[in-house]
C-alpha positions in Angstrom: -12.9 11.9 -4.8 -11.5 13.0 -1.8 -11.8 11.6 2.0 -11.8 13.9 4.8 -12.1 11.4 7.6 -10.4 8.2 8.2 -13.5 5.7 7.6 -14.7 7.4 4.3 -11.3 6.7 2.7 -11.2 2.6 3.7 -14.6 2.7 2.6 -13.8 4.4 -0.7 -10.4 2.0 -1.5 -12.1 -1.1 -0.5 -15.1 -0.1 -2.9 -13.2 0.1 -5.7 -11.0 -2.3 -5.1 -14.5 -4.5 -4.9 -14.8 -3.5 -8.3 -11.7 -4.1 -10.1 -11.0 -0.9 -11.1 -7.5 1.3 -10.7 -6.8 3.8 -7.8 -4.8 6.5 -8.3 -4.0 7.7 -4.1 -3.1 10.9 -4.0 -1.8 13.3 -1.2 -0.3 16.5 -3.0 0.2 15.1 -6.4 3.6 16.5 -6.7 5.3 13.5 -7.5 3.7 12.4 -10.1 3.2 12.2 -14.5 0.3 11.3 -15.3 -0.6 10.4 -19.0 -2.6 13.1 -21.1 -5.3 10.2 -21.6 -8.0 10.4 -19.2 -7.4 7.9 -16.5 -9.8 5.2 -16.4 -10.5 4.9 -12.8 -10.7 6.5 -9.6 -8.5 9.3 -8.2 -8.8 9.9 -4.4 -7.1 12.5 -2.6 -6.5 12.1 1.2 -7.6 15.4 2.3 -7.3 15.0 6.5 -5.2 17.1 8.1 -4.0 16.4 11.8 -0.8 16.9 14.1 -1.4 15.3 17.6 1.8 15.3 20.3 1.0 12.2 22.1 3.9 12.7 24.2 7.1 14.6 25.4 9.7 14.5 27.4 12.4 12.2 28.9 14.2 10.1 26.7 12.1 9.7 24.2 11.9 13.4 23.3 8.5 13.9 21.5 6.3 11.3 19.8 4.0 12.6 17.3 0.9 10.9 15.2 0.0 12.8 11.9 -2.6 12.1 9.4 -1.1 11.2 6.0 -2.8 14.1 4.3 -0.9 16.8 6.4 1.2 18.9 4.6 4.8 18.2 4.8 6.0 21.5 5.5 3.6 22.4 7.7 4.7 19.7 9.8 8.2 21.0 9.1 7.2 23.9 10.3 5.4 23.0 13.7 8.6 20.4 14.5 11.0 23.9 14.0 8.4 25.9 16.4 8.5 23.6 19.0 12.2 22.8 19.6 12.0 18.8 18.4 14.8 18.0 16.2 15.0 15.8 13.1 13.3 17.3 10.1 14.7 20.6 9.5 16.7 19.7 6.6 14.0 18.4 4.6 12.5 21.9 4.2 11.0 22.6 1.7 9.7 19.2 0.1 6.4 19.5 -1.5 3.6 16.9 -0.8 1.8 15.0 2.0 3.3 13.2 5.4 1.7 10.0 4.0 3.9 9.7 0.7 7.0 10.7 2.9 7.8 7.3 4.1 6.4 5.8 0.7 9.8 6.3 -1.1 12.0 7.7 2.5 12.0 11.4 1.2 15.5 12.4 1.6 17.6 16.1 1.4 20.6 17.5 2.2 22.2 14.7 4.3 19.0 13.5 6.2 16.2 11.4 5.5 12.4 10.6 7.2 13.9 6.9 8.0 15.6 8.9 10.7 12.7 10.2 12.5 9.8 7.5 11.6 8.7 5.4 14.6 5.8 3.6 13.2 3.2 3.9 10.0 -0.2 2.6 10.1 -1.6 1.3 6.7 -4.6 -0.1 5.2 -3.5 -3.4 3.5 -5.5 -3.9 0.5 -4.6 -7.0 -0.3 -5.8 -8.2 3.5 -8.5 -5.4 4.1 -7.4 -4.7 7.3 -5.1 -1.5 9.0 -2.0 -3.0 9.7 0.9 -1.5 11.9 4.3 -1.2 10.2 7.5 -0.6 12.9 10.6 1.0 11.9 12.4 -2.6 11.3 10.1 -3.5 9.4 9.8 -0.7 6.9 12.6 -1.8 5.0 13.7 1.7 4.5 16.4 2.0 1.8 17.5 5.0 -0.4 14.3 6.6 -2.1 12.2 3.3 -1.0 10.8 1.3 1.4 8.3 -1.5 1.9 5.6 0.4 0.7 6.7 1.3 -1.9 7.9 -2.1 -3.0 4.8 -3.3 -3.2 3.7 -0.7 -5.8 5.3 -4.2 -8.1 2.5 -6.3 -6.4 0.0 -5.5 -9.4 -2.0 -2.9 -7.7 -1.8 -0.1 -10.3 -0.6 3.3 -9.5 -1.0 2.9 -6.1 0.9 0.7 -3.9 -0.6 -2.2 -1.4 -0.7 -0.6 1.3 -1.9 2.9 1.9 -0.3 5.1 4.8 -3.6 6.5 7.0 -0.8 7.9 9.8 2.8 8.6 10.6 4.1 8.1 14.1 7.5 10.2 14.9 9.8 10.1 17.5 11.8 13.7 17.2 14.1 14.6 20.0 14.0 17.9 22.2 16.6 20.5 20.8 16.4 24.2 19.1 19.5 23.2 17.6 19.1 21.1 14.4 20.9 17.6 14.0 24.8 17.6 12.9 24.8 18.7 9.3 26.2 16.1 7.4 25.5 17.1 3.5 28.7 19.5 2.3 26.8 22.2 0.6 24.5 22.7 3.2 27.7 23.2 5.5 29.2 25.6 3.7 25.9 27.6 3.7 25.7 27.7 6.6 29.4 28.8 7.1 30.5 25.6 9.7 32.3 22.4 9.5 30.3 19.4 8.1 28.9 17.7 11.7 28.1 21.1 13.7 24.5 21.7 15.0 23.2 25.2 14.6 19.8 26.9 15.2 17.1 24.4 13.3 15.3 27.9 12.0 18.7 28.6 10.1 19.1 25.0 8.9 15.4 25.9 7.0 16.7 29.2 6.1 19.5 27.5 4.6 17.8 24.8 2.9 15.2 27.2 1.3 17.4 29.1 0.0 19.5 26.0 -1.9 16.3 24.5 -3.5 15.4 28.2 -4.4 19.1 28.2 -6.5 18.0 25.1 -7.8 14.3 26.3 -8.9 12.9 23.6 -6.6 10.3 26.1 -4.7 7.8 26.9 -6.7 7.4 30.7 -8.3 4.8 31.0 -10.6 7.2 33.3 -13.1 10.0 31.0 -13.0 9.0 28.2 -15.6 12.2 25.9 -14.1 9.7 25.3 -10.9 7.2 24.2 -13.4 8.4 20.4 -12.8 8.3 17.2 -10.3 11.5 17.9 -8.7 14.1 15.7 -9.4 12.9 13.2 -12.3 15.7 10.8 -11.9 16.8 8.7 -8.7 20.9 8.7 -8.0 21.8 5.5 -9.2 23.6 2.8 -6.5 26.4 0.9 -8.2 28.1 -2.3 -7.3 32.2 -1.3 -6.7 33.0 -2.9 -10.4 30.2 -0.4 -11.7 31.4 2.8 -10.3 34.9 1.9 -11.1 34.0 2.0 -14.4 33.0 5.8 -14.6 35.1 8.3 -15.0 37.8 9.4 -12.3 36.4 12.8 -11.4 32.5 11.1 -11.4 30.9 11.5 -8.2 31.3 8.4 -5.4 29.4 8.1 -2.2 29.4 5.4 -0.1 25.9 3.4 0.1 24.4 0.5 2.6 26.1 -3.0 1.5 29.4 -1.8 0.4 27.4 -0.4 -2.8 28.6 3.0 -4.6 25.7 6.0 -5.3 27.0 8.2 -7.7 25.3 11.9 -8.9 22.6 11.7 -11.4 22.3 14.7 -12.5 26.6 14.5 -13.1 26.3 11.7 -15.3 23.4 14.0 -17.5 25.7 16.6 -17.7 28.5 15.0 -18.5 26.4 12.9 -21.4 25.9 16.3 -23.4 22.7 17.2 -21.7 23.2 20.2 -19.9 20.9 22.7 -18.1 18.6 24.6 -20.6 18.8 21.5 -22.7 15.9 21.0 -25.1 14.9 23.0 -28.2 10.5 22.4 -27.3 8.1 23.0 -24.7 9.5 20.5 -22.7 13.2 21.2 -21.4 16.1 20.4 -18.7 16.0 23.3 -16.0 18.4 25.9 -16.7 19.1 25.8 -12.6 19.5 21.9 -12.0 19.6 19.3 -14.8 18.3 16.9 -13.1 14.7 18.6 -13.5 12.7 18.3 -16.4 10.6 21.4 -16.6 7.3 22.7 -18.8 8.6 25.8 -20.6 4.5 26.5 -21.5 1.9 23.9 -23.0 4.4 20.8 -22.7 2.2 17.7 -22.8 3.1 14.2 -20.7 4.5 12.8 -24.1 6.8 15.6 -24.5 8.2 15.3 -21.0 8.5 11.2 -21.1 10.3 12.2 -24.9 12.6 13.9 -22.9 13.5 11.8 -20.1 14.0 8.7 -22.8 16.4 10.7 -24.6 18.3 11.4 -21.4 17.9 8.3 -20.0 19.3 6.8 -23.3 22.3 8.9 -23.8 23.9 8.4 -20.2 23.6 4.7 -20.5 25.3 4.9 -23.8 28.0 7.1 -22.5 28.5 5.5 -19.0 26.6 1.9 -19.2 24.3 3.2 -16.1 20.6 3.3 -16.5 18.7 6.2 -15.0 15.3 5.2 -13.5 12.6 7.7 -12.3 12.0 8.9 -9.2 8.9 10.4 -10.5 5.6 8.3 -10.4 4.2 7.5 -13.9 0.8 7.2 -14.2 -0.2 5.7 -17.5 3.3 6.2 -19.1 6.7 4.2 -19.9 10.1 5.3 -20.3 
């Protein structure tokens, strides 16, 4: 099903949550690996569509309200166009405003957590819209309230459903200080210089392009979910246990994130690994790619053997960033 108006999708989730059956929310499905069973429930796609400026100017730069089914880049975009700073850097990210705060999409040194002012939900637990602010979010690498309660028992969809984002961008053609090296030296400046937000885009295309992570229909590494695995955060005694030249960065309570896609490489799995249908990206391995008629099974096949090896090698478990619909690693 899909809802095209704010009323029709409450109706829809609180109708089936009437009747006990799964819901499987959906903005642009990009995110997700769904089982090749049929799904026994309902799928409903949030198809409205809606940027509103509710106000600009002074010290609170622009506030914006958009309707979770906006596309993400579009909104990107429209931010770029008209001189509000904050999301440049996330370029590029397939998928829908409303599964953007879900897991605190992040890229290239900047996350949504640093723009988000407010989300409005409908709790289904409550049946009621509720109001999240930005203290209460709970935002976190790759997570957030919301997507905490996805362990609540609801299914594949979490408690609470995002119906709109509020966002609070400042005023400025020039994008936010880039933080995230590689971007940097893109760009040709030092890590923490602004420059023009359109070249920050240009920039950032062009990386995820390198990495097949903009989609080309004759380039079977886009044929994927982005990035399968999260980058795991370590305690200090964990990351001193990897290897000296293993990547260390430091994370929120004195807590260590290290490189995924390092530890798979450096476990024997390296890009183009996989003798099937289903196989590492040749660009980036931390993508798991369809090289033509790879089913669900094949792909979860993969990730286990991945998963397994690295926390044979290094003692660190690999967990999905994807969302798996009807599957288990």
């Amino acid at each position: 099903m899909e809802a095209t108006t704010e009323e029709e999708l409450i109706e829809t989730i609180r109708e089936v949550d009437a009747q006990g059956r799964q819901l499987l929310f959906v903005g642009g499905g990009s995110n997700i690996l769904a089982s090749d069973e049929p799904f026994d429930g309902v799928v409903l796609r949030d198809a409205r569509s809606k940027i509103v400026l509710t106000q600009e100017g002074g010290c609170e730069g622009a506030n914006l309200r958009v309707l979770g089914g906006t596309d993400w880049d579009e909104l990107v975009v429209h931010t770029i166009e008209n001189e509000w700073m904050g999301l440049e850097a996330l370029s590029g990210i397939p998928g829908t405003v409303g599964a953007a705060p879900v897991q605190n999409i992040g890229a290239y040194g900047q996350e949504v957590a640093s723009s988000v002012a407010r989300v409005r939900v409908w709790d289904r637990q409550k049946n009621r819209s509720h109001e999240f602010a930005l203290s209460d979010l709970k935002f976190g690498y790759r997570t957030s309230i919301l997507k905490e309660s996805l362990n609540e028992g609801w299914g594949p969809s979490p408690r609470y459903i995002v119906l709109y984002v509020d966002f609070q961008l400042r005023i400025a053609s020039l994008s936010a200080p880039v933080q995230y090296a590689q971007l940097a030296k893109t760009l040709g400046v030092e890590p923490g210089k602004r420059v023009p937000a359109v070249d920050v885009r240009a920039a950032v295309l062009d990386l995820r392009r390198s990495k097949g992570m903009v989609l080309d229909d004759s380039d079977r590494d886009t044929y994927s979910c982005g990035s399968f695995f999260t980058n795991p955060v370590l305690t200090p005694e964990q990351a001193d246990r990897l290897p000296e030249g293993a990547p260390r960065f430091p994370a929120d309570g004195g807590l260590v994130k290290t490189s995924a896609a390092w530890l798979i490489q450096h476990a024997g799995f390296g890009r183009g690994f996989g003798d099937g249908s289903a196989g590492l990206s040749t660009k980036h391995a931390l993508a798991l790619t369809n090289r033509g008629g790879a089913t669900a099974s094949d792909l979860v096949a993969l990730a286990r053997t991945v998963r397994d090896g690295v926390a044979e090698r290094f003692g660190v478990v690999l967990v999905p960033e994807v969302n798996l619909v009807g599957l288990s690693l």
